[in-house]
C-alpha positions as CSV (number, residue, x, y, z in Angstrom):
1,X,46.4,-46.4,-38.0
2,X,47.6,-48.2,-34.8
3,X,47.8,-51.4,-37.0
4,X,50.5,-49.6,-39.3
5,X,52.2,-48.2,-37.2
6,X,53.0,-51.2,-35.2
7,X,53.7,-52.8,-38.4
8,X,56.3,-51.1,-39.6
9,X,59.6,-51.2,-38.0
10,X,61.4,-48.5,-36.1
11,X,64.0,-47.9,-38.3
12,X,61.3,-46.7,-40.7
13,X,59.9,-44.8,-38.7
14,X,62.9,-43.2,-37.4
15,X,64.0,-42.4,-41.1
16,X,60.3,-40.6,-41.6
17,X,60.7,-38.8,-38.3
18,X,64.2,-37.6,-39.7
19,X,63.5,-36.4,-43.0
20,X,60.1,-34.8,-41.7
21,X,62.6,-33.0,-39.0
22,X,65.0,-32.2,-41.8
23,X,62.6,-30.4,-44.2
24,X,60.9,-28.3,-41.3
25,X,64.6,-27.1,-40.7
26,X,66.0,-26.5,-44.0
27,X,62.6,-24.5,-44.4
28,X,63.2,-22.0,-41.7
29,X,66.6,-21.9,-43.0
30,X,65.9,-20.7,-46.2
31,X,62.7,-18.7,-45.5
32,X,65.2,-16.7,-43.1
33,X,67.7,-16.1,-45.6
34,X,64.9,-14.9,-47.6
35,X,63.7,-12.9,-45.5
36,X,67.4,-11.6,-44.5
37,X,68.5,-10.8,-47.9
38,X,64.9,-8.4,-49.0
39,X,65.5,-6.4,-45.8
40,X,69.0,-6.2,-46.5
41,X,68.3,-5.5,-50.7
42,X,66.7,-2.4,-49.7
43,X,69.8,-1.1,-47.3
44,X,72.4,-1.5,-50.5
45,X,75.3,0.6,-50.7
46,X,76.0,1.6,-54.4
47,X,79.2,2.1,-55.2
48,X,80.1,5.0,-57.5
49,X,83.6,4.4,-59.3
50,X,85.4,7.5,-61.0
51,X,87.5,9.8,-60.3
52,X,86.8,12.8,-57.6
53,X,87.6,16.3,-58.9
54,X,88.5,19.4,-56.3
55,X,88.6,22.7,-56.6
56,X,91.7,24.5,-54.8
57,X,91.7,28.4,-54.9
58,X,94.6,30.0,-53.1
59,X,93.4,34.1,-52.5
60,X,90.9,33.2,-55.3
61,X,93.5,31.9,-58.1
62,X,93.4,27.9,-59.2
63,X,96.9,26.4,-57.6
64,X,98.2,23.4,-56.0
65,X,101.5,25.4,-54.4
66,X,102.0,28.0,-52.3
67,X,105.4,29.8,-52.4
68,X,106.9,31.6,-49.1
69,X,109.9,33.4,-49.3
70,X,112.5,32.9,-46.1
71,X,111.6,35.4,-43.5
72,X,108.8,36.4,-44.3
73,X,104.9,35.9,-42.8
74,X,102.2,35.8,-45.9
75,X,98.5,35.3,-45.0
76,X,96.7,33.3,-47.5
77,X,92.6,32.4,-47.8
78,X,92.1,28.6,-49.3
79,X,89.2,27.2,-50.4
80,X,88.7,23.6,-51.2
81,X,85.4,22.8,-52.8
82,X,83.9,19.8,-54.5
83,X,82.0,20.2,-57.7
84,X,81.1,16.5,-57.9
85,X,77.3,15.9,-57.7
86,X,78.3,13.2,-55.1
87,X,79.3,13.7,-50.9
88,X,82.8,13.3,-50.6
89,X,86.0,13.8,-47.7
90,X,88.8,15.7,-49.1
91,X,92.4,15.3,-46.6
92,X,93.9,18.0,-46.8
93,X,98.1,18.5,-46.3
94,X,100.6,20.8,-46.3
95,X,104.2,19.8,-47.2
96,X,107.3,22.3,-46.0
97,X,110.3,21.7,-47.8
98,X,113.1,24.0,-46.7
99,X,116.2,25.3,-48.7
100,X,118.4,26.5,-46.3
């Protein structure tokens, strides 16, 4: 074994030494990434497309607008419900357009 080795010339050897070290870290490299991407597989996010639907009941009536007449004070109840089968965040707003 000693024979061969001091046979063979560094460059050689230094070439073997390289491609050994090369292999060991692509390797790693890729048995990470495998690892990486099975733990990650299992913490997806799905992604639902579609359209959302809402519910808006204004004192229990289906409506989108709300009507108050100039000096005047109107309490109203609104309910805004989801009756998708998925969790979703509705905004809501109010816009006030005056006619003066």
């Amino acid at each position: 074994m000693k024979k061969i080795l001091l046979e063979t010339s560094f460059s050689k050897i230094y070439m073997i030494v390289m491609i050994i070290i090369t292999l060991l870290i692509l390797g790693g490299y890729f048995s990470y990434a495998m690892f990486t991407v099975s733990k990650e597989k299992s913490n997806a996010i799905s992604i639902v497309t579609g359209n959302l639907e809402y519910e808006l009941l204004i004192d229990g009536e289906e409506s989108n607008i709300l009507t108050v007449p100039s000096n005047t004070v109107k309490d109203f109840t609104i309910t805004l419900s989801n009756p998708n089968n998925i969790k979703a965040r509705f905004n809501f707003y109010y816009l006030l357009i005056l006619n003066l």
